[in-house]
N, C-alpha and C positions, 0 to 999 in steps of 0.2 A: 610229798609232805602230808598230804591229809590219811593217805591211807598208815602212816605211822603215826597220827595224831589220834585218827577212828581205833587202830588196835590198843595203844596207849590208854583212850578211853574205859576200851573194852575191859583193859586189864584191869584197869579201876573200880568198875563196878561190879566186876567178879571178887577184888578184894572186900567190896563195900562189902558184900555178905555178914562179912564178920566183924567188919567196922566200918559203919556207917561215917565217916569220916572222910573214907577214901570217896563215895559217890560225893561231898561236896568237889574233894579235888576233880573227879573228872566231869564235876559239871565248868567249875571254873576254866578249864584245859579248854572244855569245847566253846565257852565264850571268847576266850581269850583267841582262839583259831577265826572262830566267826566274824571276830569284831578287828583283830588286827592281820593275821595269816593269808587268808582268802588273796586279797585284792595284791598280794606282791607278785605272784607268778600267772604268767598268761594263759586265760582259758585256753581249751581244744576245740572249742568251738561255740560260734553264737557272737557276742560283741566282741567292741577294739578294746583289748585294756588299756593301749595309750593314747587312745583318742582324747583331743583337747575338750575340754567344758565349757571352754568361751572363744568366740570369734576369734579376739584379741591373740588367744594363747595359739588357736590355728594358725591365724597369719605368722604368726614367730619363728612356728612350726616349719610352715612351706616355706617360709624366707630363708630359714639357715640351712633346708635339705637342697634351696636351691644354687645357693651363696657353693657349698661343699660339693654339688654337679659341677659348677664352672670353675671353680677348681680342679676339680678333677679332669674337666677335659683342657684344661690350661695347661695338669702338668704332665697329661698323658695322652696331648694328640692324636696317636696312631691307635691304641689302645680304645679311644673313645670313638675314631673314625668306624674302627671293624665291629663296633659293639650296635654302631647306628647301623651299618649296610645288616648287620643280622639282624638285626630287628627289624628294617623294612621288609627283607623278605618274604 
């Protein structure tokens, strides 16, 4: 997404040349990425993008991923037994 938003850009201010018009568009474009684009897909590295901001929303967080584990080894006993001996090993 960003490097078709950076070339998009590009093309912008290559038209700006001739009409100054186009560089407001692609300064708008590069706001509009900065301020809303960014933050929807997960970096490649460095922070959590869906790390919680409050306690509150953490606990929520570990309650329901653990609510969804014991389900899971509820409705797939054997499945969950062989998944536990691999992972002690």
């Amino acid at each position: 997404m960003g490097t078709i938003v950076l070339s998009g850009t590009a093309v912008l201010v290559i038209l700006g040349f001739g009409n100054h018009t186009w560089w407001l568009a692609a300064v708008a474009v590069l706001f509009l990425y900065v301020r809303y684009g960014r933050g929807e897909t997960p970096s490649a590295g460095g922070g959590q993008p869906g790390a919680p901001t409050t306690y509150q929303a953490y606990r929520e967080r570990r309650d329901r991923q653990a609510k969804w584990e014991r389900r899971y080894r509820r409705e797939r006993p054997y499945e969950a037994r062989r998944q536990e001996r691999e992972k002690s090993k």
